[in-house]
N, C-alpha and C positions, 0 to 999 in steps of 0.2 A: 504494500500500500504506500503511495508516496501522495504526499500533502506541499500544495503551492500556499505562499504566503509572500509577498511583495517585499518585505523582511522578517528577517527568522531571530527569535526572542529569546531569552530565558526562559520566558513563561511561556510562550508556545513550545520552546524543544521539550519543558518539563511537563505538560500535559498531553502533547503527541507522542511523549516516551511512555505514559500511565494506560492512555487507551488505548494506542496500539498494542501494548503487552498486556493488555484483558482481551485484546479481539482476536492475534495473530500470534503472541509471543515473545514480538518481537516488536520494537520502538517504529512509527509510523517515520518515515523517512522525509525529511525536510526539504523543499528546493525553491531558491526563489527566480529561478532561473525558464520564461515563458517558453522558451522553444524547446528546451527538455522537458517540460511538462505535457509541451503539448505532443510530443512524438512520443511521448513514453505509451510501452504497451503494456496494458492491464488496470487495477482499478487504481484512480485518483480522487482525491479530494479537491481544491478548487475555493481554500481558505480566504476568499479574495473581495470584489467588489461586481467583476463583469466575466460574462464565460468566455472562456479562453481554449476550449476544446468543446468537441461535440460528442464527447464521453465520458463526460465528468460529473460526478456530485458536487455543486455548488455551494456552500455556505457561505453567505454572506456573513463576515465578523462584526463582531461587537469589538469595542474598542479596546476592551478592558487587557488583552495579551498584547498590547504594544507599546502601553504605558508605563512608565517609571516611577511613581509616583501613587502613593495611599489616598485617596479620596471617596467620598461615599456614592456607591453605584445606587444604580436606581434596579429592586431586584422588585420587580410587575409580577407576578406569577400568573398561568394560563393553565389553563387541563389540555393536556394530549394524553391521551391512551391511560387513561383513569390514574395518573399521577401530571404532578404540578411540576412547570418548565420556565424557565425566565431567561430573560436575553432574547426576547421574539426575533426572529429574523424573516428576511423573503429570500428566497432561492430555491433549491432542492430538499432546504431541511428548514422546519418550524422555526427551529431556535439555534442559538450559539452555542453545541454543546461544550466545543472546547474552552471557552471561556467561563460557562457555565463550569464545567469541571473545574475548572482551574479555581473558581472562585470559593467554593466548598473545599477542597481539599488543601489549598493553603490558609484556611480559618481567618481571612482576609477582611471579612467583619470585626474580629477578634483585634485587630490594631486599630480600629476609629475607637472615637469615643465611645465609654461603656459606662453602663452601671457596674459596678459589682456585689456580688451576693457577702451573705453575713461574713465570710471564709476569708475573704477578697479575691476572688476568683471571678471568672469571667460568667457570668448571670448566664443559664439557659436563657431565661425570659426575651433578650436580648435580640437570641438569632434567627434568620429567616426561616429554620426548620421549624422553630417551635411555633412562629407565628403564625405561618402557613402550612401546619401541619402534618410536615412529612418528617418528622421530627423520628417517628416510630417505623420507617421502612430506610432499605439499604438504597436509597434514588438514584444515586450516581450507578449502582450496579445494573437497575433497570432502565435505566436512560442507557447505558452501553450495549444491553442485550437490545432494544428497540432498535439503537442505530445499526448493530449487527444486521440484522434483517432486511433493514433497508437497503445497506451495502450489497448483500446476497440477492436481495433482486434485481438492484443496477446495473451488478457489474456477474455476467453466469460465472466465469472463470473464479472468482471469490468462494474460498472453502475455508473459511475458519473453524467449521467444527472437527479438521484434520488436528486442530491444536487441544493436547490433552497435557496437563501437567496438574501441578501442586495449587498455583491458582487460576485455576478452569476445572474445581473439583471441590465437592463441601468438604469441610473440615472446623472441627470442633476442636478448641482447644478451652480446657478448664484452667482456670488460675487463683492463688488463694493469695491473697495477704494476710504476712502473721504479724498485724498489730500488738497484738496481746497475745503471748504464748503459751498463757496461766492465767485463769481469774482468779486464784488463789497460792498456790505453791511455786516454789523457788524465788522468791521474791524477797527483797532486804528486809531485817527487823523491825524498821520505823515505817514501812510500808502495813506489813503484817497487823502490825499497833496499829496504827490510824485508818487499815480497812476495821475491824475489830470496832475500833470506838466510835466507827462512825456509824456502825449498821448498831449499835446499842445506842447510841443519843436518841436513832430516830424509831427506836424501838422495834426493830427487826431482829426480832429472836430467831426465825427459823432462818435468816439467811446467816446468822451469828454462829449457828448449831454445826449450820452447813459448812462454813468458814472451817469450824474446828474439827470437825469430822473428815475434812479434806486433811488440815493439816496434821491430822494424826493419820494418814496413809488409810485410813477407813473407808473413803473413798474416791473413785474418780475424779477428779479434778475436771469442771465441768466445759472448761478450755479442752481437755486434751481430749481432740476428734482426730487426732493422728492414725491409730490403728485403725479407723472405720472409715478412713482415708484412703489411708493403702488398699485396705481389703476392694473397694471400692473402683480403685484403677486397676490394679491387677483383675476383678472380675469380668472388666468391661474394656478392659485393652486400651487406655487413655492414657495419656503422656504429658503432664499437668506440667506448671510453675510456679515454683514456690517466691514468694517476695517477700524478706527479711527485713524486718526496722531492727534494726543493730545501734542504734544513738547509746550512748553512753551516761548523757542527762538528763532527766527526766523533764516532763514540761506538761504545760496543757494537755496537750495533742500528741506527745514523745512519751509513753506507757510503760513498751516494753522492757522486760528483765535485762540486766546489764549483757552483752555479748562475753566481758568476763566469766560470766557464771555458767560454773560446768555444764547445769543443767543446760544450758542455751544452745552451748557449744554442742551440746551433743544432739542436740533437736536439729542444728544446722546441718552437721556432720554426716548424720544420720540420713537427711534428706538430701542433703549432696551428692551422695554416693546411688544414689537413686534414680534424682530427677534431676530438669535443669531449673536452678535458681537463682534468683536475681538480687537486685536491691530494692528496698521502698524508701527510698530515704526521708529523713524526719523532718519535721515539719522546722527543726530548727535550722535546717540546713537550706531552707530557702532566704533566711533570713542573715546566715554568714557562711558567703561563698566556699570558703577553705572543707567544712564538715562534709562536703560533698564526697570529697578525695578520699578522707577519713574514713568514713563508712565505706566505701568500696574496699580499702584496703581492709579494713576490719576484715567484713564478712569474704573477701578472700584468704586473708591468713585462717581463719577459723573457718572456712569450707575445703582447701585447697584447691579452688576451682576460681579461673579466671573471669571476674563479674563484667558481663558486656553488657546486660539487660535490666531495665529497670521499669519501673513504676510509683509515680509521684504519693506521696501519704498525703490522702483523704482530694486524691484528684487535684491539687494544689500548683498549677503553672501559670505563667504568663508568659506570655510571647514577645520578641524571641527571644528573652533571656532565659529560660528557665533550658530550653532545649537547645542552647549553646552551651549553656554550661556541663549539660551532659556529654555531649560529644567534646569541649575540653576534659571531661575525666575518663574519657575512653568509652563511652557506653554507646554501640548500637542498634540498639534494639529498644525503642521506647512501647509502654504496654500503658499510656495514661489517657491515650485520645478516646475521650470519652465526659461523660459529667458526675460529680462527687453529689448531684440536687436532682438527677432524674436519670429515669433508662431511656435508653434511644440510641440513636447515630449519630454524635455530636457533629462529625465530618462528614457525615450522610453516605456512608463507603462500607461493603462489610471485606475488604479489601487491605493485607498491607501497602502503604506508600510511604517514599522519601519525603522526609520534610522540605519544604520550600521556604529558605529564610527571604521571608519579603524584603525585607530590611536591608540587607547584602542581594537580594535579586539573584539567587542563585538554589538551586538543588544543592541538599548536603546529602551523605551519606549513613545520616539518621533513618535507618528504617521503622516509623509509626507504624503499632498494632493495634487497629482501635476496637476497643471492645463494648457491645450495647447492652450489656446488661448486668445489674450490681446487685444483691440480695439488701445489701446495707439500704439500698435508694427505695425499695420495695416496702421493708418495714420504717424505717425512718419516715424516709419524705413523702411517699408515695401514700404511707398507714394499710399496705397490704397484708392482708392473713393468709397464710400459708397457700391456700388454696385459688387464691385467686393470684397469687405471685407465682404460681404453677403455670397458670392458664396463662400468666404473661408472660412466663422462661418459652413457652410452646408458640408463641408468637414468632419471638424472634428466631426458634429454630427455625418454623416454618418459612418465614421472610428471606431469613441468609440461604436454607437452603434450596431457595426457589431461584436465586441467583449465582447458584456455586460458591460462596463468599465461604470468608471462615467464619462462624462463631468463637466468639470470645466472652467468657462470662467470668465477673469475679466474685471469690467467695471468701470467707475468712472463718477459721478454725473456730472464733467465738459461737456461729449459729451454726455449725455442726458435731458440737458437744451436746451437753444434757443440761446446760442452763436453761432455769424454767421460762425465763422472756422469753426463750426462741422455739417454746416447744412446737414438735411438728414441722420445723424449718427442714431439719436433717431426712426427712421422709420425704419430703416433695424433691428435693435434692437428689437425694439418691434413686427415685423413680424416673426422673428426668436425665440422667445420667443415663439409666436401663433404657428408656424408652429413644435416646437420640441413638445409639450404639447399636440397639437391635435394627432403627430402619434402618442405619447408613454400612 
């Protein structure tokens, strides 16, 4: 497939490299060059203003892949084919999908003016998914499948369903974050004390009982869903990620047990030898640059496995520094695009891609995992009960896998223990586990 454009961009190479490797495999071929356009044989595209061959898909551009410059687009949405499209265009195709894409997948709203939420993170409310509704489908996956088929009846010689790999195929990937690795045990003395006196001020005898009963080895510790974990992926053939808060001081939002502490080491250890594990790093580390470094190095010395992959604690970025600064500590493989206040598709993709630093006007070598679905968002923010956060995990199987996409969902050890706030969590879990495994 080769694509004309009167000049060839950053943001045009990096979004004709995204859908050409969803349609073909391989990066749509750039030229701005009319007379090889027009003698080329086989299908072209025609990114331009007037036709220039009498074989070509036309799309007329929007302006937005040849600008340099952050300014607020004007995003109209319209219905095609029972989802919303914006960037209208006249030609061969309704709208501008490459700019369209382009504009979703480098979170380009995400740098104008923002509200932000209580966290200071960038407000769902804000983005054009949630305002117009497509907040809860993978869009960018079904706008590529729509334009696929238009391709295939333009151009007969066009066969991209010859292309079969890793993404042009569903794939589930589970992921947990271990915020908390104990609601009770292995935790310092003045912790132990002040959970103790807090659950007695406010008159909580039976979670007092519970407290002591854990800490006399009587019994389970209602954090540890580890073995039911394991049993779990071993039954059902899954290859999870684990994401470690390793911080060393404690804070608001900074919980976990010291990475000093054997027990820790050996819960990392343990799971290192296992699966692949990442970092989550603490919320204090957005706040000073250096703890970034720190914690990777932590939780490699005490995993012995070289940490490439990460995940923001409690969904916590801004652009583009937060994801510069990962890629100066070597990480890449990001697992945060997503929202810490609702499920959905924040990047409207169920697709990995390259980040695009707007900023610098360039593709890095950050590859984004965005994942649409959180348990935390479900009970939390959402106030879903077990059962109806079932029927919303089966949503998005059903979405990603009608698009080939990956699913990505994340879960955290606290709501798949035996703590009584989460009862019943651990059971829709582990059925949704069984039931995505048996169809796929």
């Amino acid at each position: 497939m080769i694509v004309y454009a009167n000049r060839i961009t950053p943001r045009l190479q990096y979004v004709a490299d995204f859908i050409g490797k969803q349609i073909t495999g391989e990066a749509f071929q750039l030229t701005d060059d009319t007379f090889y356009f027009n003698d080329y044989i086989g299908p072209k595209i025609n990114y331009g203003y007037e036709t220039i061959s009498n074989d070509e898909l036309l799309i007329i551009n929007y302006p937005l892949l040849f600008e340099d410059s952050l300014k607020k687009q004007d995003i109209s949405c319209f219905r095609l084919n029972d989802v919303k499209a914006f960037f209208k265009s006249e030609g061969d195709y309704p709208f501008d999908i490459f700019a369209a894409v382009f504009y979703l997948l480098s979170r380009y709203e995400e740098y104008l003016p923002h509200e932000k939420d209580e966290y200071g993170r960038y407000a769902h409310e804000n983005s054009a998914a949630y305002r117009e509704g497509f907040l809860n489908i993978p869009l960018i996956n079904i706008w590529i499948e729509e334009f696929k088929k238009v391709l295939k009846q333009k151009f007969s010689m066009f066969n991209p369903d010859s292309y079969r790999d890793q993404y042009s195929t569903f794939n589930f990937l589970p992921t947990y974050d271990i915020d908390e690795a104990y609601a009770f045990k292995n935790k310092e003395l003045n912790r132990i004390i002040g959970g103790l006196a807090k659950s007695i001020v406010k008159g909580q005898w039976s979670m007092v009982n519970e407290r002591v009963t854990v800490l006399r080895n009587k019994k389970q510790d209602p954090y540890d869903a580890y073995e039911w974990m394991d049993r779990l992926h071993e039954q059902n053939n899954v290859k999870p990620i684990y994401f470690f808060h390793v911080a060393e001081k404690k804070g608001r939002y900074d919980k976990n047990i010291a990475p000093s502490n054997p027990a820790m080491q050996h819960l990392i250890k343990q799971h290192a030898d296992k699966y692949t594990v990442g970092i989550h790093p603490s919320w204090a580390s957005g706040d000073q640059k250096d703890l970034l470094a720190e914690e990777i190095k932590t939780l490699e010395s005490v995993s012995g496995k070289k940490i490439t992959a990460s995940r923001q604690h409690y969904i916590r970025f801004t652009l583009p520094h937060t994801f510069r600064r990962l890629i100066n500590a070597g990480v890449t493989d990001d697992y945060s695009m997503g929202y810490g206040s609702i499920n959905g598709f924040r990047a409207s993709v169920a697709s990995p891609f390259y980040w695009y630093d707007l900023r610098n006007e360039k593709q890095t070598d950050l590859l984004l995992h965005p994942f649409c679905y959180m348990e935390a968002n479900s009970f939390f923010e959402q106030k879903y009960l077990p059962q109806r956060a079932y029927e919303e995990m089966m949503h998005y199987y059903n979405a990603v896998k009608a698009v080939n996409g990956t699913l990505i969902t994340i879960w955290h050890n606290s709501f798949l223990g035996n703590y009584r706030s989460f009862a019943g969590w651990k059971d829709i879990y582990g059925e949704f586990v069984r039931v995505v495994k048996r169809e796929t």
